[in-house]
N, CA and C atoms as an extended XYZ file, in Angstrom:
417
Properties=species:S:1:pos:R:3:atomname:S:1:resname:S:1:resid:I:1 pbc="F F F"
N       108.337       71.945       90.331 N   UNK     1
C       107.181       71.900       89.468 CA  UNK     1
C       107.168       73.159       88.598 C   UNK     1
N       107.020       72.758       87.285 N   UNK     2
C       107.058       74.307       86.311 CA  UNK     2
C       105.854       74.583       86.224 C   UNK     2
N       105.681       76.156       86.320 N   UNK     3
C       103.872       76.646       85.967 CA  UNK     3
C       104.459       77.316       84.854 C   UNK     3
N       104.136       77.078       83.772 N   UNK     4
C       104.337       77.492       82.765 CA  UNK     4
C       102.674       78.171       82.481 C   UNK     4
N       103.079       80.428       82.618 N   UNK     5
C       101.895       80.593       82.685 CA  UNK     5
C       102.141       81.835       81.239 C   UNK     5
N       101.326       82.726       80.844 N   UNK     6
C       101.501       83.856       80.009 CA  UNK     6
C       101.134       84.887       80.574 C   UNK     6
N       102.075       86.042       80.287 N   UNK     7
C       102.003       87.079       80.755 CA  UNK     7
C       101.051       87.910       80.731 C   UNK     7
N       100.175       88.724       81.929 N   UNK     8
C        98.472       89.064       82.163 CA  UNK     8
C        99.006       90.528       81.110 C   UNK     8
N        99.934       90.906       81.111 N   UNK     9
C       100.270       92.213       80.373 CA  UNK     9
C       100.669       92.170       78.692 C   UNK     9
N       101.345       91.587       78.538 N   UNK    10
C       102.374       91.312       76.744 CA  UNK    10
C       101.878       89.874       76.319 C   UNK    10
N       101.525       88.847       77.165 N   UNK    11
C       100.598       87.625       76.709 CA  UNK    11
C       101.705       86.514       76.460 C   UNK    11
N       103.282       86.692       76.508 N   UNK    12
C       104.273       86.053       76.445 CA  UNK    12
C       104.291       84.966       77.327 C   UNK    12
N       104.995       83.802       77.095 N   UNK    13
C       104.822       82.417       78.110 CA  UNK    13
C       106.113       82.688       78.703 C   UNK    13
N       105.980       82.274       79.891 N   UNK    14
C       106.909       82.739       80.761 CA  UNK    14
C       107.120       81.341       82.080 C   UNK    14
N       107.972       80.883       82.592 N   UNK    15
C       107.921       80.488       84.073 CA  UNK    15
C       107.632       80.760       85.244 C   UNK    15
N       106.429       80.544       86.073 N   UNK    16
C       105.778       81.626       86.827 CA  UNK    16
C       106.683       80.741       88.288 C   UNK    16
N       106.638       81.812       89.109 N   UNK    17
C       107.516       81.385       90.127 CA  UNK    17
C       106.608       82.383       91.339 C   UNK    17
N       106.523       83.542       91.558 N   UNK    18
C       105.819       84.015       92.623 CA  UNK    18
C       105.588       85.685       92.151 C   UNK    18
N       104.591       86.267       92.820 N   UNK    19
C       104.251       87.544       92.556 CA  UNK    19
C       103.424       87.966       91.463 C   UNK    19
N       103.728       89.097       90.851 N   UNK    20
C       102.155       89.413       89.542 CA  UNK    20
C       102.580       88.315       88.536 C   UNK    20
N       101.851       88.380       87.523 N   UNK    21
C       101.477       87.261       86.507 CA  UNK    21
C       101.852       88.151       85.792 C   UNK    21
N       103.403       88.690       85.624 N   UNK    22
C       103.746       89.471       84.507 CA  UNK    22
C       105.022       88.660       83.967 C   UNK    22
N       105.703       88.356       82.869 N   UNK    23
C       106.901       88.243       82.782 CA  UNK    23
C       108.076       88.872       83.048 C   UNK    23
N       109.186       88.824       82.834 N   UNK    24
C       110.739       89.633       83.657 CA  UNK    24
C       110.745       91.041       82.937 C   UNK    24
N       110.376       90.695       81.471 N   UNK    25
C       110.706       91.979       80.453 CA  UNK    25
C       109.552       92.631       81.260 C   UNK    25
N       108.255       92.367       81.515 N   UNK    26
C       107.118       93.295       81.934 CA  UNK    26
C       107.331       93.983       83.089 C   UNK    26
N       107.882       92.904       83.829 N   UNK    27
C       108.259       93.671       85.274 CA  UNK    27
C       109.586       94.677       85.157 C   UNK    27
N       110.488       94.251       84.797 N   UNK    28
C       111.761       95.145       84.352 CA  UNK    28
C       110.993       96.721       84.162 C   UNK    28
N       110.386       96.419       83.088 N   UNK    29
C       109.427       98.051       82.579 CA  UNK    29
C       108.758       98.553       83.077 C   UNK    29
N       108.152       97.792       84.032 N   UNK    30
C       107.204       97.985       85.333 CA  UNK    30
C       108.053       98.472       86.223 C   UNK    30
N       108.999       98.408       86.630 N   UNK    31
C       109.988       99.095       87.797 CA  UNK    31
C       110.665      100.458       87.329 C   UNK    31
N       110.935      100.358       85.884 N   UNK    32
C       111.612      101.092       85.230 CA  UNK    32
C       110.719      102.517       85.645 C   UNK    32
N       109.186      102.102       85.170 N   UNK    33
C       108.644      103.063       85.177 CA  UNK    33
C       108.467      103.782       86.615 C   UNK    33
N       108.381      102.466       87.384 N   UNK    34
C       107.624      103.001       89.332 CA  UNK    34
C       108.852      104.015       89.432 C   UNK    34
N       109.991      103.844       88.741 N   UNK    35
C       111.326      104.699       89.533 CA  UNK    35
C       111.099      105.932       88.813 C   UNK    35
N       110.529      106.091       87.622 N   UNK    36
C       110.435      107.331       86.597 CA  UNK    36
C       109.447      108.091       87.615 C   UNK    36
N       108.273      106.976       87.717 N   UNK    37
C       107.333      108.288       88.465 CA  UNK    37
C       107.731      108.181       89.790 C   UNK    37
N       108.645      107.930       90.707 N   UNK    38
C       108.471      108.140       91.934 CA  UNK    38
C       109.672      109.838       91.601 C   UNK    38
N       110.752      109.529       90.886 N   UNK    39
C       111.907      110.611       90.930 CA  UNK    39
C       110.805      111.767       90.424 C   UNK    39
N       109.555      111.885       89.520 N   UNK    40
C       108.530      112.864       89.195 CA  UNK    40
C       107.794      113.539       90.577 C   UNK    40
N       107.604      112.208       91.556 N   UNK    41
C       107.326      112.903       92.356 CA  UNK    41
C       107.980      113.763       93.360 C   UNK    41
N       109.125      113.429       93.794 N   UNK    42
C       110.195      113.904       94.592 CA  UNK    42
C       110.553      115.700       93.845 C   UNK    42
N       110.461      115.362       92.340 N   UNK    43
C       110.666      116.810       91.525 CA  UNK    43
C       109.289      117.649       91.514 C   UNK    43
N       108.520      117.213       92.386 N   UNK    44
C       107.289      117.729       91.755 CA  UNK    44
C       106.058      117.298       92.919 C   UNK    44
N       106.635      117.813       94.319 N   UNK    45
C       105.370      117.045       95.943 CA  UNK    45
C       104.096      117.574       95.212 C   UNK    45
N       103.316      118.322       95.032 N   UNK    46
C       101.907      118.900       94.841 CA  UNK    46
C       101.488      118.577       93.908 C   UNK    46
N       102.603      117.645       92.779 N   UNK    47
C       101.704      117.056       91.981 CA  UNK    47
C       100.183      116.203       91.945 C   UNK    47
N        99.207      116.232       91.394 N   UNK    48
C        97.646      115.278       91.342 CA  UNK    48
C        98.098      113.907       90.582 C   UNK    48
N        97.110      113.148       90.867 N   UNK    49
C        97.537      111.547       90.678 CA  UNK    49
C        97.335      112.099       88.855 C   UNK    49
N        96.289      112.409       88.483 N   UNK    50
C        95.860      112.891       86.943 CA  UNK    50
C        97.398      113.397       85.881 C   UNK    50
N        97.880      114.528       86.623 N   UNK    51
C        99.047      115.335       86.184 CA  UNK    51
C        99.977      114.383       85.990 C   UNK    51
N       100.217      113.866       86.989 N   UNK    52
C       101.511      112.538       87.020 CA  UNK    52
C       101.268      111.537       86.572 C   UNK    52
N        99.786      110.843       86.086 N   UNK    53
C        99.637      110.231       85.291 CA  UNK    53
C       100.140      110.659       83.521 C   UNK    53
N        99.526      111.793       82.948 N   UNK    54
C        99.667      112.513       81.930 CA  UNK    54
C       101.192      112.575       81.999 C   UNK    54
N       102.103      113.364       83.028 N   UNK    55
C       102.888      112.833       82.661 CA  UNK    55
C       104.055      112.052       82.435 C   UNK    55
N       103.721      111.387       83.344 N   UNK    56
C       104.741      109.687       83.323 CA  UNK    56
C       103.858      108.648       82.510 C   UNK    56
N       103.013      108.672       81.889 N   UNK    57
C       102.442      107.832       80.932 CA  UNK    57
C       102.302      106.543       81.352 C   UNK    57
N       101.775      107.037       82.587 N   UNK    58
C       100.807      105.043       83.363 CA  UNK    58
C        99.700      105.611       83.874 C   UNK    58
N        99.103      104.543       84.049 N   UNK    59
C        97.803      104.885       84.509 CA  UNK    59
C        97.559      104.744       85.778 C   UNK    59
N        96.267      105.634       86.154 N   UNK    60
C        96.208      106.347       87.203 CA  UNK    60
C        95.906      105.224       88.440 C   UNK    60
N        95.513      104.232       88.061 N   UNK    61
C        94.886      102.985       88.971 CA  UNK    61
C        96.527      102.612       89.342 C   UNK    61
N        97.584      102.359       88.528 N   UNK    62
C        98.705      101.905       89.290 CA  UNK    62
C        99.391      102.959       89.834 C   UNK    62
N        99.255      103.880       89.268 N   UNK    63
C        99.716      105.158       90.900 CA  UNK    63
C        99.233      105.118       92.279 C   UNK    63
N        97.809      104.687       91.900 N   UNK    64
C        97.454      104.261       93.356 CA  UNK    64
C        97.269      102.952       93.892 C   UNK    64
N        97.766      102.059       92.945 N   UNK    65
C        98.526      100.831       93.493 CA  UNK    65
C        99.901      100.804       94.014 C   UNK    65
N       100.397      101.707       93.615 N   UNK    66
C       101.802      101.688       94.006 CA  UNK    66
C       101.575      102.351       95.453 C   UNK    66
N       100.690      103.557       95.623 N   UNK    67
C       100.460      104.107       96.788 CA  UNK    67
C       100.025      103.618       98.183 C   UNK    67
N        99.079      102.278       97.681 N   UNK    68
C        98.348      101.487       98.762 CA  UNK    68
C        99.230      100.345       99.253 C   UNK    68
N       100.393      100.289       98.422 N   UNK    69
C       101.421       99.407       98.444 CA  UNK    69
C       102.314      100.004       99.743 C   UNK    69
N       102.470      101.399       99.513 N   UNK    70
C       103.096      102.331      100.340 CA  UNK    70
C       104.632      101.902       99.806 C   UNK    70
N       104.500      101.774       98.187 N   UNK    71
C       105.997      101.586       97.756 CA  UNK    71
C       106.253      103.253       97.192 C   UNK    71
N       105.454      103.830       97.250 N   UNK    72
C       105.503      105.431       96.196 CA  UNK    72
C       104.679      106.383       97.297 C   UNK    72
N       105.728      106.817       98.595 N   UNK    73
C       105.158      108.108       99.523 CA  UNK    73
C       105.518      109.290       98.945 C   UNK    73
N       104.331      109.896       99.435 N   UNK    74
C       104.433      111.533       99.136 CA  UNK    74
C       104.240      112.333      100.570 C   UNK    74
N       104.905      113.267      100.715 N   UNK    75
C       105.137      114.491      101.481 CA  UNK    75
C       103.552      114.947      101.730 C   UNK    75
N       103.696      115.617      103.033 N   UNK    76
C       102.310      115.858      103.152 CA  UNK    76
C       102.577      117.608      102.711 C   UNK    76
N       101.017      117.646      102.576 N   UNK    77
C       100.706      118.878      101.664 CA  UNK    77
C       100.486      118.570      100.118 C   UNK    77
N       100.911      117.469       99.770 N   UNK    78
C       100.901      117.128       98.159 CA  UNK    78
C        99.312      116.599       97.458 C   UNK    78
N        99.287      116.902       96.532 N   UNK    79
C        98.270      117.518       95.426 CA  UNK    79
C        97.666      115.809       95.753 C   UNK    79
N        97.916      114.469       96.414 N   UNK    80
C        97.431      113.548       95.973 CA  UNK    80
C        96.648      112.911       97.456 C   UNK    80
N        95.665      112.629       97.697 N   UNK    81
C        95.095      111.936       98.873 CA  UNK    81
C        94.358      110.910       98.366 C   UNK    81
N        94.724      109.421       99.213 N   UNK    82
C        93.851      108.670       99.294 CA  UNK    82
C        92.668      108.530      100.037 C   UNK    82
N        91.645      107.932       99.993 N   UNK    83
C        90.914      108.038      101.280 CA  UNK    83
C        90.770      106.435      101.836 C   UNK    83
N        91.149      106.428      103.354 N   UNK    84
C        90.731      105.305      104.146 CA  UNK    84
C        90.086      104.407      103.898 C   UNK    84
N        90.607      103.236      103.808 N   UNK    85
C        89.955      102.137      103.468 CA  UNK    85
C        88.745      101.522      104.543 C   UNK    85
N        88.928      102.603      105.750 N   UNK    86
C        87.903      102.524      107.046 CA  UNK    86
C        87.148      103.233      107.300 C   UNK    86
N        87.229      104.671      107.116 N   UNK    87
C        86.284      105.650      107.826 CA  UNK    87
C        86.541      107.179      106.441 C   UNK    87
N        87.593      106.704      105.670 N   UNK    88
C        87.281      108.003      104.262 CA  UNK    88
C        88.307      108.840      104.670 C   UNK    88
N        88.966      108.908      105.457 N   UNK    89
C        89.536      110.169      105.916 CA  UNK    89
C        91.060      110.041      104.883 C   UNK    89
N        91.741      111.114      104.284 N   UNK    90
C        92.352      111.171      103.297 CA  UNK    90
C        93.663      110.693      104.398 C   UNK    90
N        94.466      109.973      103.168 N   UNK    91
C        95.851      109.627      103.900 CA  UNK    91
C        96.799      109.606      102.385 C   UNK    91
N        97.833      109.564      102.588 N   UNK    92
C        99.383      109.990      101.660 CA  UNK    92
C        99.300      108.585      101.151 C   UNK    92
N        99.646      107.601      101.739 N   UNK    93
C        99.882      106.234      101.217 CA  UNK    93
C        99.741      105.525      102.598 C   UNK    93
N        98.831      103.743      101.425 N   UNK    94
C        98.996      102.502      102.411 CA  UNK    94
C        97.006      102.459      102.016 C   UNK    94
N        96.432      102.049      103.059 N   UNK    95
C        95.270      101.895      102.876 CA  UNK    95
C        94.046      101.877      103.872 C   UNK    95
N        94.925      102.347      104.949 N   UNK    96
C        94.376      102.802      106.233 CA  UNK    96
C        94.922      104.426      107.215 C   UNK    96
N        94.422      105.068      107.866 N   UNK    97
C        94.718      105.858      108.602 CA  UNK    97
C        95.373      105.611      109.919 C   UNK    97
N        95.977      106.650      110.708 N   UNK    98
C        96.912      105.902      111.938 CA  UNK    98
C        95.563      105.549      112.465 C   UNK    98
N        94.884      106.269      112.741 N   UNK    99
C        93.662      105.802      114.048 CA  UNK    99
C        93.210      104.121      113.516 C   UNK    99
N        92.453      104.444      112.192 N   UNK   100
C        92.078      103.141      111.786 CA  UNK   100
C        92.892      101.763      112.139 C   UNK   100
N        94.296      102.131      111.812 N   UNK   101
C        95.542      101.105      111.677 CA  UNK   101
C        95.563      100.670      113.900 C   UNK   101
N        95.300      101.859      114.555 N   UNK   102
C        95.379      101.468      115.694 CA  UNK   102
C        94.590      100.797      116.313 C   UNK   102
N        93.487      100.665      115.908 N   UNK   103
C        91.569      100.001      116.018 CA  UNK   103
C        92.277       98.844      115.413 C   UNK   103
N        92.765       98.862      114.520 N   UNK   104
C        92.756       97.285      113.911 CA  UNK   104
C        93.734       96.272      114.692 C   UNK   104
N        94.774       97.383      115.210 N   UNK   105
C        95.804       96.248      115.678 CA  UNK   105
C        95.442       95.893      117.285 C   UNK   105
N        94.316       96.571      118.331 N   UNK   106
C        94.157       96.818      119.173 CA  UNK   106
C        92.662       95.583      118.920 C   UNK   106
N        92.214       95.496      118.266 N   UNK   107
C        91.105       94.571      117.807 CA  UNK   107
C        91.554       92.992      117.409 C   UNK   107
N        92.455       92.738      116.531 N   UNK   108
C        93.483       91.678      116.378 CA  UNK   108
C        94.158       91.222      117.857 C   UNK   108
N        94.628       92.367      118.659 N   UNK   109
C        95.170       91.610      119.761 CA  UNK   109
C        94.306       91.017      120.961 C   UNK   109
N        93.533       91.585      121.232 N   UNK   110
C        91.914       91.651      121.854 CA  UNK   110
C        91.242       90.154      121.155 C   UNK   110
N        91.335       90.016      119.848 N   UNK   111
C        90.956       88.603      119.507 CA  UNK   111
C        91.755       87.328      120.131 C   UNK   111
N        92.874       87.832      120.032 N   UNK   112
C        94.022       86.665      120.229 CA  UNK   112
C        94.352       86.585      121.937 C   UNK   112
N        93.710       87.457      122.679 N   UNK   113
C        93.637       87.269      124.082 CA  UNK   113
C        92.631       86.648      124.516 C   UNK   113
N        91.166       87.191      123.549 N   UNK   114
C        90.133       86.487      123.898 CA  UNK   114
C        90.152       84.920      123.689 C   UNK   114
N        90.713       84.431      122.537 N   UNK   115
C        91.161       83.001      121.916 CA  UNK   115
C        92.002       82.183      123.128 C   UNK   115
N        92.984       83.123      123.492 N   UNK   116
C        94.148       81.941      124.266 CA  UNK   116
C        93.138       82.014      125.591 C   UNK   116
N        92.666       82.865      126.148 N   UNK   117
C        92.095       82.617      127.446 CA  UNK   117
C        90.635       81.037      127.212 C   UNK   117
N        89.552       81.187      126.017 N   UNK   118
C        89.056       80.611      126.021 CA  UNK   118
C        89.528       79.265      125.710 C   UNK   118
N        90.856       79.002      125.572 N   UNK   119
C        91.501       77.742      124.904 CA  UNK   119
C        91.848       77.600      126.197 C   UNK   119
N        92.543       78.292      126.875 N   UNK   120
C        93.026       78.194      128.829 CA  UNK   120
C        91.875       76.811      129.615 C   UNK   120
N        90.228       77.776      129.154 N   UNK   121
C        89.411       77.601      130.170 CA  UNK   121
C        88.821       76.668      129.690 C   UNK   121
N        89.094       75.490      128.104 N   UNK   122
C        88.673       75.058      127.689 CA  UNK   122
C        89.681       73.700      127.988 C   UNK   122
N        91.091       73.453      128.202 N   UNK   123
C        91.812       72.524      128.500 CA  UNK   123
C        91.637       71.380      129.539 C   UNK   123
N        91.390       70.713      129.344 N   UNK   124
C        91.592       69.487      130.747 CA  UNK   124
C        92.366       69.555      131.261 C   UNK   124
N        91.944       69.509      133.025 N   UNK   125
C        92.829       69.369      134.032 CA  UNK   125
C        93.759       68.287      133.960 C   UNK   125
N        95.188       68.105      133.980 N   UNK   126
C        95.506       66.631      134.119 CA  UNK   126
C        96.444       66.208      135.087 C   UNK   126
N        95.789       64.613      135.695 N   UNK   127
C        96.772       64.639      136.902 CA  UNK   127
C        97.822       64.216      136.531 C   UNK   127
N        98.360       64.475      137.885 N   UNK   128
C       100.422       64.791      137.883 CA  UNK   128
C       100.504       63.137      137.690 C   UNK   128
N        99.677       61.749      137.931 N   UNK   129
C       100.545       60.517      137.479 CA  UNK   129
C       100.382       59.858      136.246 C   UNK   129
N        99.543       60.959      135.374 N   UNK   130
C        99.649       60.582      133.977 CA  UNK   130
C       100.955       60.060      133.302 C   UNK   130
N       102.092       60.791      133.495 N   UNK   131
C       103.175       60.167      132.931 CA  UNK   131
C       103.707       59.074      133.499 C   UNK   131
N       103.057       58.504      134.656 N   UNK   132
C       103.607       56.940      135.256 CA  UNK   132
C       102.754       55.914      134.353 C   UNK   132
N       101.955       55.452      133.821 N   UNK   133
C       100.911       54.806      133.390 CA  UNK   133
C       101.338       53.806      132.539 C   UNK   133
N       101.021       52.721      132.159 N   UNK   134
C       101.792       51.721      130.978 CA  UNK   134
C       100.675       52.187      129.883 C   UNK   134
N       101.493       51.999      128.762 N   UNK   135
C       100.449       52.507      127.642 CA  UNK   135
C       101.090       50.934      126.202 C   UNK   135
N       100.141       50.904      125.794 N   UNK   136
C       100.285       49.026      125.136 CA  UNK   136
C        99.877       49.900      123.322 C   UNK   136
N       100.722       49.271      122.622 N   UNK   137
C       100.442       49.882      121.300 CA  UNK   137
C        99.678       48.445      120.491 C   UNK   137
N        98.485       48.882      119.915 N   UNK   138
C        98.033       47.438      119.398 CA  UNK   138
C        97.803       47.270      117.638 C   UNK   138
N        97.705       46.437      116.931 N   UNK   139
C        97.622       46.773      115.327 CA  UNK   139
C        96.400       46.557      115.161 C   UNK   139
């Protein structure tokens, strides 16, 4: 099936297949750039999201998209902190803190124990000559 959609960036019609709603040329330039500013950062840990915006010439919202992505880490000590998407507390990249990230996965598993046990205690007993039984199929 073709989705023939236009690009959310340059407005070009394009074949949409999966991921942002950009075309190949957009994304191409879009990578071009994530690699410009990530080698900025590697030359430059204490850089601020502002500075490295100014100067790698993108804007500051996809620096910290790229960050929450946890495709663009920085060294700790560096000029850039996010804050927790749980409790505020500043982190390098992604969108949670370890503690937060450990509450969540410790909460998720705790669901899925609570689930299979109540599905356990929720099953019918069944007796062992169920599988002897004649069973008649009718229209």
């Amino acid at each position: 099936m073709n989705n023939i959609v236009n690009c959310r960036k340059c407005g070009r019609i394009f074949n949409y297949v999966v991921g942002p709603r950009i075309c190949p040329a957009c994304r191409e330039e879009n990578e071009n750039t994530f690699q410009r500013v990530k080698k900025y950062v590697e030359e430059h840990p204490e850089v601020t999201i502002v500075s490295l915006a100014e100067e790698c010439e993108v804007e500051p919202q996809q620096i910290q998209q790229w960050l929450r992505e946890e495709r663009l880490e920085l060294k700790s000590g560096s000029g850039i902190a996010l804050p927790c998407e749980s409790c505020g507390a500043p982190i390098t990249s992604g969108r949670y803190c370890e503690k937060c990230k450990h509450e969540l996965a410790k909460g998720f598993g705790d669901a899925i124990r609570n689930k299979q046990q109540a599905e356990k205690k929720e099953a019918p007993l069944k007796s062992k000559d169920d599988g002897s039984r004649m069973r008649f199929l009718c229209d």
